[in-house]
C-alpha positions as CSV (number, residue, x, y, z in Angstrom):
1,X,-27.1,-18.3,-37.4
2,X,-25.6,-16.0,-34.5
3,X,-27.3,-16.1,-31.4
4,X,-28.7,-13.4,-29.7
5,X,-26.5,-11.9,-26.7
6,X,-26.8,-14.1,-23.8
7,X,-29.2,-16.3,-25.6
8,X,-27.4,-19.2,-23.6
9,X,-26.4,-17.5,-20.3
10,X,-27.4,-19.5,-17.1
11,X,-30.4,-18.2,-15.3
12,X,-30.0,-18.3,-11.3
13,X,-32.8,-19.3,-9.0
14,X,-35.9,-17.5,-9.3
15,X,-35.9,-17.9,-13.2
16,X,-37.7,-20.6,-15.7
17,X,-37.5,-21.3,-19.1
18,X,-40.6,-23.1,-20.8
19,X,-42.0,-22.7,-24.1
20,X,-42.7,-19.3,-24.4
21,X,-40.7,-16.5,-23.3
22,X,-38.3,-16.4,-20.0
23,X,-40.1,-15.4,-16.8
24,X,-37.5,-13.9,-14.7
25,X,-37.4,-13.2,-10.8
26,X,-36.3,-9.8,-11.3
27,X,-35.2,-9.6,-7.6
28,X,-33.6,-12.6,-7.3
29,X,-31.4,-11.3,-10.5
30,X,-30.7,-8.2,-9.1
31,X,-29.2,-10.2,-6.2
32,X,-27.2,-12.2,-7.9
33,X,-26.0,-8.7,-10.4
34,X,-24.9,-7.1,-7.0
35,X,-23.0,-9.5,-5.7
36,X,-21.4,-10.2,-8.9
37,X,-20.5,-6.4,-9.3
38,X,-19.0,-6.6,-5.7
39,X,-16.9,-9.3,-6.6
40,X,-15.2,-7.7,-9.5
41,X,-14.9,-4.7,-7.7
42,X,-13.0,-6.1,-4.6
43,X,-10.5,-7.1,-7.4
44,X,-10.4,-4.1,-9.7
45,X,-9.9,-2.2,-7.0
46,X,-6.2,-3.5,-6.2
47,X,-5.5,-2.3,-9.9
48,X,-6.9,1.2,-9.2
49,X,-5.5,1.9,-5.8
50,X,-2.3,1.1,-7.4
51,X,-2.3,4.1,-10.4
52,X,-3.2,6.3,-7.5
53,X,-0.3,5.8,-5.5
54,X,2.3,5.3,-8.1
55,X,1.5,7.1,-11.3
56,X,2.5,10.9,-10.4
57,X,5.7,9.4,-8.6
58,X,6.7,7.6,-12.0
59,X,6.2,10.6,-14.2
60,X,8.1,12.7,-12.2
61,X,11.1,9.9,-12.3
62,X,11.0,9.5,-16.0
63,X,10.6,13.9,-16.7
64,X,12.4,15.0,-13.8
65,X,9.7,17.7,-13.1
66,X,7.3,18.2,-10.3
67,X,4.4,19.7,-12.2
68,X,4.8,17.1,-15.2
69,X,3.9,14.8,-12.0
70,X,0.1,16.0,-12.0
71,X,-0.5,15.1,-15.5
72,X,-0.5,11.4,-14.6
73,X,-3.6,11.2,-12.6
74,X,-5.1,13.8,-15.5
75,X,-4.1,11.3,-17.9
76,X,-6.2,8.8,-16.2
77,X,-9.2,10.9,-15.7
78,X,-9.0,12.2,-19.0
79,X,-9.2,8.7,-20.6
80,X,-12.1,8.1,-18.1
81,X,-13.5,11.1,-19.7
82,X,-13.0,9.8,-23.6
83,X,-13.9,6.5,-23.2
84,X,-17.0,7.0,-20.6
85,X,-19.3,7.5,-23.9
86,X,-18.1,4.9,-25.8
87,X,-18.4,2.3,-23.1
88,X,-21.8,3.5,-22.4
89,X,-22.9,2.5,-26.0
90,X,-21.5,-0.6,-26.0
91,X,-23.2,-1.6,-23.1
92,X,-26.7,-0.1,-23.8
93,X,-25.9,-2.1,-27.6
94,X,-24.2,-5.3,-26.3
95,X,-25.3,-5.3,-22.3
96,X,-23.4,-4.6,-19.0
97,X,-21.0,-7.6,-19.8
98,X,-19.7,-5.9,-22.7
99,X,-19.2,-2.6,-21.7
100,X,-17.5,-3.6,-18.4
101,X,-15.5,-6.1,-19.5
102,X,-14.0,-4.1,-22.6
103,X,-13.3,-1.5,-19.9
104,X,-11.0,-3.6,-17.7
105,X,-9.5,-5.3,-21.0
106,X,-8.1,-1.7,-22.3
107,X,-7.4,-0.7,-18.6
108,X,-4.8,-3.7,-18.4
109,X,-3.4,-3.3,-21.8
110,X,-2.6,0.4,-20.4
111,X,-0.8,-1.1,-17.6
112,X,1.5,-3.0,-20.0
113,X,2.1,0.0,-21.9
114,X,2.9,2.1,-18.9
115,X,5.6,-0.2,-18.3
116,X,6.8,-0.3,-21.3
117,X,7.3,3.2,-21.2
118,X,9.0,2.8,-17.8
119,X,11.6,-0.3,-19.6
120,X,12.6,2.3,-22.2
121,X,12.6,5.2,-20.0
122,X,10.5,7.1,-23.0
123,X,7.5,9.1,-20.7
124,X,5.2,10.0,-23.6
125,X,4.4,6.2,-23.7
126,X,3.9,5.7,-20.1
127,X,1.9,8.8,-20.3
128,X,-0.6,7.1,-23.1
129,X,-0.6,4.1,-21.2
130,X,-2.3,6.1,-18.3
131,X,-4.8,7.4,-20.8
132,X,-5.9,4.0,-21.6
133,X,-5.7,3.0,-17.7
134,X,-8.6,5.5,-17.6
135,X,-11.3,3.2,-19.1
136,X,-10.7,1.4,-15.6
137,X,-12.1,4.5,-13.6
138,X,-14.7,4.3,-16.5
139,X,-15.9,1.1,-16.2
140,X,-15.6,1.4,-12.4
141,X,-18.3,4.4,-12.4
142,X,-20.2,2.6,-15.0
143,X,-20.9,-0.7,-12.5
144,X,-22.5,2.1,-9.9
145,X,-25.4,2.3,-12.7
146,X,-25.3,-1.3,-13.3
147,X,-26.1,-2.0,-9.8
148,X,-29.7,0.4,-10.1
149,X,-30.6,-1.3,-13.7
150,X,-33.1,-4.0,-11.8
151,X,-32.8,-2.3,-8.8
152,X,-37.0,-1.0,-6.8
153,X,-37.2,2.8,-6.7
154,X,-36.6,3.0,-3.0
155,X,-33.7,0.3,-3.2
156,X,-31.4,2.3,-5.6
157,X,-28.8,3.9,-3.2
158,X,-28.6,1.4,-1.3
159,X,-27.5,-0.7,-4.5
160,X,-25.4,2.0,-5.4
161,X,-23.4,2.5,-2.2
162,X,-23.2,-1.6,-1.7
163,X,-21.2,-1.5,-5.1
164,X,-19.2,1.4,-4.1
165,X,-18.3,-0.2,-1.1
166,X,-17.0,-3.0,-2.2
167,X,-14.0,-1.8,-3.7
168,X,-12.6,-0.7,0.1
169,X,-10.7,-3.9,0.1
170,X,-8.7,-4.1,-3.2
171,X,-8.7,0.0,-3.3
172,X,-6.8,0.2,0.6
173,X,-5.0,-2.8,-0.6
174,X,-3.8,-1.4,-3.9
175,X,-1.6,1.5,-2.8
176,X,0.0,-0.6,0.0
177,X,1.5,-2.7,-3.0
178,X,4.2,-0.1,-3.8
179,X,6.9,-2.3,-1.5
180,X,6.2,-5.5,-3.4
181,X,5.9,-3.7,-6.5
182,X,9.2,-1.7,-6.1
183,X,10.9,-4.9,-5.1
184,X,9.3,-6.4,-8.4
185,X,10.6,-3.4,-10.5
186,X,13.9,-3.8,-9.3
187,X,14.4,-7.7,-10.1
188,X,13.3,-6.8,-14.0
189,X,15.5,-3.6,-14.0
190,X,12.5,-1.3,-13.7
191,X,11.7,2.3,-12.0
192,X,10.6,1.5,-8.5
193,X,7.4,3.2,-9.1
194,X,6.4,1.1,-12.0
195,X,6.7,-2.4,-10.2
196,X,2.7,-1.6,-9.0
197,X,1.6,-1.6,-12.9
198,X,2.4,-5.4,-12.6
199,X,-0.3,-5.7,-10.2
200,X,-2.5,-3.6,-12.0
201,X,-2.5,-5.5,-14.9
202,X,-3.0,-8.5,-13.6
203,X,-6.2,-7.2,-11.1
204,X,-8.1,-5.6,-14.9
205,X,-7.6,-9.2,-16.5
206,X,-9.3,-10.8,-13.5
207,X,-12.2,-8.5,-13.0
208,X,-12.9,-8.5,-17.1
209,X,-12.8,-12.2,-16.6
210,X,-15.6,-12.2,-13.6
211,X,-17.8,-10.1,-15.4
212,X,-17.5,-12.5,-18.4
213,X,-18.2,-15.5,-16.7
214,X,-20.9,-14.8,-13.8
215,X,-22.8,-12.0,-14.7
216,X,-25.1,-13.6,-16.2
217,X,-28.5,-13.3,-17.6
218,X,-27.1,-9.0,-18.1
219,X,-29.1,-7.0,-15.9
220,X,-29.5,-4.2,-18.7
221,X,-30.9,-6.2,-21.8
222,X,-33.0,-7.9,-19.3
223,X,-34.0,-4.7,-18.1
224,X,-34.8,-3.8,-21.7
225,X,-36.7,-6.9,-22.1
226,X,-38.9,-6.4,-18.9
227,X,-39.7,-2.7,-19.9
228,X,-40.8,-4.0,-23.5
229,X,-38.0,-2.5,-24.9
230,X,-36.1,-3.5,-27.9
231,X,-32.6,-3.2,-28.2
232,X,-32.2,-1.4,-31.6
233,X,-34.6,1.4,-30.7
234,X,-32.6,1.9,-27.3
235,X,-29.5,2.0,-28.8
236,X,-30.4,4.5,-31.4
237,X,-31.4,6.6,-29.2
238,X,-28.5,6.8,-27.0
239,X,-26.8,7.8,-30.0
240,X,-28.7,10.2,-31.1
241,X,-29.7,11.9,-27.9
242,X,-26.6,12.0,-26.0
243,X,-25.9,16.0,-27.2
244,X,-29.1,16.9,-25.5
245,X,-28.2,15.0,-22.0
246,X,-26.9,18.2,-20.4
247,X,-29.7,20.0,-21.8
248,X,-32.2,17.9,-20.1
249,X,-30.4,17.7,-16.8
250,X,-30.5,21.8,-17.1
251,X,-34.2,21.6,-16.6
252,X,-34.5,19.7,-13.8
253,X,-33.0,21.4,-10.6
254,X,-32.7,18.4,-8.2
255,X,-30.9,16.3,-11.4
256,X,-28.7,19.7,-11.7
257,X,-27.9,19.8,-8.0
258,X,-26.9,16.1,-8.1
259,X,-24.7,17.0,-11.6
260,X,-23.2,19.7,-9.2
261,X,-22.4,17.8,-6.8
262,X,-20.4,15.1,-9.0
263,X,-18.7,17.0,-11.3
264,X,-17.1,19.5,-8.7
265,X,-16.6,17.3,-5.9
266,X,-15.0,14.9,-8.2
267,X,-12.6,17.8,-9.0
268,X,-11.8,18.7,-5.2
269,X,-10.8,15.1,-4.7
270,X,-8.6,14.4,-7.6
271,X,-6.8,17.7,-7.7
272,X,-5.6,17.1,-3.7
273,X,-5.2,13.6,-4.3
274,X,-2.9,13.8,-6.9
275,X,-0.4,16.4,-5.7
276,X,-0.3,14.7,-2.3
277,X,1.7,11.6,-2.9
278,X,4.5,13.8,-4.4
279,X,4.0,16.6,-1.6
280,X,5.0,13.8,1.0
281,X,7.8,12.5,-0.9
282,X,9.7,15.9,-1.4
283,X,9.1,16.1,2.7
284,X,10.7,12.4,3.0
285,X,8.2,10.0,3.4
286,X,9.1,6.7,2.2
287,X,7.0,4.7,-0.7
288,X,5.6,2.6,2.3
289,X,4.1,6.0,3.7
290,X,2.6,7.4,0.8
291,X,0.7,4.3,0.2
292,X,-0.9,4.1,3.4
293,X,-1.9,7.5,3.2
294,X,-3.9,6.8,-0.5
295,X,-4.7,3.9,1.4
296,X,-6.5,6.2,3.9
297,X,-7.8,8.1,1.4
298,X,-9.8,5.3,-0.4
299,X,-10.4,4.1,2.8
300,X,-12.8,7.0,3.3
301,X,-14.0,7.0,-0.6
302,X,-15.5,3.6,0.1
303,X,-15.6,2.2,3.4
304,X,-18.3,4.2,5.0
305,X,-20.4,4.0,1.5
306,X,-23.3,2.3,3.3
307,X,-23.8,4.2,5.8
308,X,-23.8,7.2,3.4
309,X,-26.5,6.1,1.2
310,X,-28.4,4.8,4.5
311,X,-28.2,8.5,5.4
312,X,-29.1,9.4,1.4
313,X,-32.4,7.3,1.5
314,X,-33.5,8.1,5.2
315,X,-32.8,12.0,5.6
316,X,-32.5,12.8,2.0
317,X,-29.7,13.9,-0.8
318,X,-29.3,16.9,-0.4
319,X,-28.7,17.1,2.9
320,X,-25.9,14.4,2.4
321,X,-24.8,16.3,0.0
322,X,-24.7,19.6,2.0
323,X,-22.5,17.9,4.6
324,X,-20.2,16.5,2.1
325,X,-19.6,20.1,1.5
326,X,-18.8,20.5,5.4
327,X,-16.3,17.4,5.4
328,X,-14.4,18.9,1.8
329,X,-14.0,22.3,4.4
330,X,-12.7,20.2,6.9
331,X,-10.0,17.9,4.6
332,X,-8.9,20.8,2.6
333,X,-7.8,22.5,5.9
334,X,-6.2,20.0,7.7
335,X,-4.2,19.0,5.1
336,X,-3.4,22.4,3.6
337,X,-2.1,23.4,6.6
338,X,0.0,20.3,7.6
339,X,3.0,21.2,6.4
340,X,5.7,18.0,6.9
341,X,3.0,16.3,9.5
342,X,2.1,13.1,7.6
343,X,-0.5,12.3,10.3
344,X,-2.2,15.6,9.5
345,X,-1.8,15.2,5.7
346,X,-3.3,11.2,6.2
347,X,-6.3,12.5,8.5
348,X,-7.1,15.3,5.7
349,X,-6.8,12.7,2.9
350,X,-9.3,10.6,4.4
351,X,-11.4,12.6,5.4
352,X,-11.3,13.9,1.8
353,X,-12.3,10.4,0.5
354,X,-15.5,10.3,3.0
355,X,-16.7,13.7,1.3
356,X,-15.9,12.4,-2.0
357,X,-18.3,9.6,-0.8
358,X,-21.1,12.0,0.4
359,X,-21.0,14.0,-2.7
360,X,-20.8,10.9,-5.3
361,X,-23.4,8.3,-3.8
362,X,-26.0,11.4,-2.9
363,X,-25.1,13.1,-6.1
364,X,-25.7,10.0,-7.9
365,X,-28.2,8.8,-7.1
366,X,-30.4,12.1,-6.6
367,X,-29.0,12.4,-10.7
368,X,-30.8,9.0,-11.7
369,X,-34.1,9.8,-10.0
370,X,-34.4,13.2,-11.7
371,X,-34.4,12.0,-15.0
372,X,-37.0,10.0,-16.4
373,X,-35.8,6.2,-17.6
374,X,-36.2,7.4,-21.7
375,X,-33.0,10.0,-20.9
376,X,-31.5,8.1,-17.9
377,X,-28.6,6.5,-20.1
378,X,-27.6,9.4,-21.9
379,X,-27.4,11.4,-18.7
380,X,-25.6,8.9,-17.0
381,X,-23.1,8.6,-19.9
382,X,-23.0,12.8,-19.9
383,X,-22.6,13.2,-16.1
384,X,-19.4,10.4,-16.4
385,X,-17.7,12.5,-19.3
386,X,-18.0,15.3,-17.9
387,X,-17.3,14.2,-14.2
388,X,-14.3,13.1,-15.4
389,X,-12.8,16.4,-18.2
390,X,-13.5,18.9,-15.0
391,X,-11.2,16.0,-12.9
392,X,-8.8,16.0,-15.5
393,X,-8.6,19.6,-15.7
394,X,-8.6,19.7,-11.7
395,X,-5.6,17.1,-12.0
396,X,-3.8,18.8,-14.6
397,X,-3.2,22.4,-12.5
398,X,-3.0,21.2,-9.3
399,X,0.9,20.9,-10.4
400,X,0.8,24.3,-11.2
401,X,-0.8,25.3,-8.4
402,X,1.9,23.3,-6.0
403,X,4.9,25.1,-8.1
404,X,2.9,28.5,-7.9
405,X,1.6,28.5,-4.1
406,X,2.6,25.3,-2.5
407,X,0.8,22.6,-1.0
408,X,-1.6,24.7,0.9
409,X,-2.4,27.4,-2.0
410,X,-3.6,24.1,-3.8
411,X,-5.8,22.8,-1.2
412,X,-7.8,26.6,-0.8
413,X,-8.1,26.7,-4.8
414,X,-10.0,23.4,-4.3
415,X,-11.9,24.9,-1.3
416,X,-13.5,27.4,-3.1
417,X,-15.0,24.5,-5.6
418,X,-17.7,24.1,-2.6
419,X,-19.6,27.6,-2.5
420,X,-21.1,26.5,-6.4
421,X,-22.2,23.4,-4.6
422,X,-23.3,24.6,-1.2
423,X,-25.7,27.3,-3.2
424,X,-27.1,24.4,-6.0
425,X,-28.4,22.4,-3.2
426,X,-29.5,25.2,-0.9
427,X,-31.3,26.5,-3.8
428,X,-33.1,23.5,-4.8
429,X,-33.8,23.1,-1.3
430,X,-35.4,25.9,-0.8
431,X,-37.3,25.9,-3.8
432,X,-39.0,22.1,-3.0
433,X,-39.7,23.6,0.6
């Protein structure tokens, strides 16, 4: 007879087994779920950082075209976007260890096929081998909402923003690998760009295999089993539900203002982000330059996490949120009217990242709370999908935009993406007032 999932998983201190049925510390779980999370993330970063900073450069390489460039980080948002769903069924059906791990496992089978398509020199399989990288970003925004599954009402951001941080290191680390990784691609007779891919790889395999091992018991079917929930009914219905996600977030305005503020701030960040490693490199900057300004980038996406979901739980989301709005003003600015200033271009980029961070811990977890814990999975699932197709989209004309207006038409087109925001939040707040 098959046992049932994590039927023989070790239980950490805090948790007995007798007779009946298993008492757990659900605190002491959540502890040991959090720290877990941060682990893996500290790795899967490396792999992540290392897309950003070299995908666009290798498509343009293997098409020869600037705009073709942009459709590398869509690529990757796009298969965020497919695969968000998918993901979040196997996890609410199998657990957190499932759906995380199966994320990083096709994540590094897309860096293998990325460069394979850089070995032949044939782009449309480097280009689906960035689709498939996107269950990485999938998986990545997925662990956010594993953090919150045992997580107290008033300890939710905090969660949230601890897992988020975590990736600082192997995400600042990550684009800084294009040296090694160029040096790498040369010895095997590869495009310099691709020598990161090996990294990549390697950092999904060794996240996947954390997960795997250590977090254990699975915060979400434990969660299920401390809410008196039973698997087969939850998973049903997810599936059936999920249509009516968006509807349900409609009628809430604080879970619409959080929705907002994801979806379109996701969009700001990726469509700068992408064009700028290419915008530096057609004004000279070496590989070791563009990295460290990604590196800056993350840097702000992540490292200041904490304090931003401090800020969250003490003066509130929507004013976080409102000041992300401010900082994406600021970012936008300085970079879009840099020119061939890298310091100016680096200080916009990270100060990009830190609205990024506003928008996406706020956002997020003002999102959860809104929705009661029947629909919270579906919405979840909803808000990644479509977090991710408005990215995509975002990603795939900011070439256009570059080849239509330049560098700095690009950065006001993403601009503008903050008045929708800016008036969702004001509204809601003026309504609760």
């Amino acid at each position: 007879m098959t046992a049932a999932p994590d039927s023989h998983e070790s239980i950490p201190s805090g948790i007995s087994r007798d007779a009946g049925p298993v008492l757990p510390d659900r605190a002491a779980v959540q502890r040991r779920t959090v720290n877990v999370l941060m682990a893996a993330q500290v790795v899967i970063g490396i792999g992540m950082g290392a897309v950003i900073s070299s995908g666009g450069l290798l498509i343009e390489h293997l098409t020869g075209s600037e705009a073709a460039a942009g459709f590398a980080t869509t690529l990757v948002t796009l298969g965020a976007a497919l695969l968000s769903v998918p993901l979040a069924a196997l996890s609410r059906a199998r657990g957190r260890r499932a759906g995380l791990s199966a994320g990083w496992l096709i994540a590094s089978a897309g860096a293998l096929t990325v460069l394979a398509g850089a070995a032949l020199t044939w782009a449309p399989l480097a280009l689906f081998g960035l689709l498939l990288l996107g269950s990485g970003t999938a998986a990545n925004l997925q662990s956010r909402y594993a953090a919150t599954d045992l997580a107290e009402k008033d300890g939710r951001a905090r969660a949230l923003s601890l897992v988020v941080w975590s990736a600082t290191v192997g995400a600042v680390l990550g684009p800084n690998l294009t040296g090694p990784g160029a040096a790498v691609a040369r010895t095997v007779g590869l495009p310099e760009a691709s020598g990161t891919f090996v990294f990549s790889c390697a950092a999904f395999l060794a996240g996947a295999a954390v997960i795997r091992a250590r977090l254990r018991p699975d915060p979400l079917l434990l969660a299920a089993r401390l809410d008196a929930a039973s698997a087969p009914a939850r998973q049903a219905r997810f599936l059936t539900r999920m249509s009516g996600a968006l509807r349900h977030v409609a009628a809430s305005p604080s879970a619409l203002t959080g929705l907002t503020a994801l979806v379109l701030g996701h969009a700001v960040m990726v469509s700068v982000m992408t064009m700028t490693p290419v915008h530096l490199a057609h004004h000279g900057a070496s590989l070791s330059v563009v990295g460290f300004t990604i590196s800056l980038h993350i840097a702000g996406m992540y490292a200041l996490s904490p304090l931003v979901g401090k800020a969250a739980d003490r003066l509130g989301r929507v004013p976080v949120i409102l000041a992300g709005q401010v900082v994406f003003v600021a970012a936008t600015l300085l970079a879009g009217t840099a020119g061939s200033r890298q310091w100016a271009i680096a200080a916009g980029l990270f100060l990009l990242g830190v609205a990024w961070s506003c928008a996406t811990v706020a956002g997020s977890t003002l999102l959860s709370e809104s929705v009661d814990a029947e629909h919270r999975s579906e919405v979840q699932g909803a808000s990644d999908t479509l977090m991710n197709l408005v990215g995509a989209a975002g990603g795939a004309l900011s070439g256009a935009f570059v080849a239509l207006s330049g560098y700095g038409g690009l950065n006001a087109a993403a601009a503008v993406l903050v008045v929708p925001v800016s008036a969702c939040a004001l509204y809601f707040g003026l309504r609760r007032r």
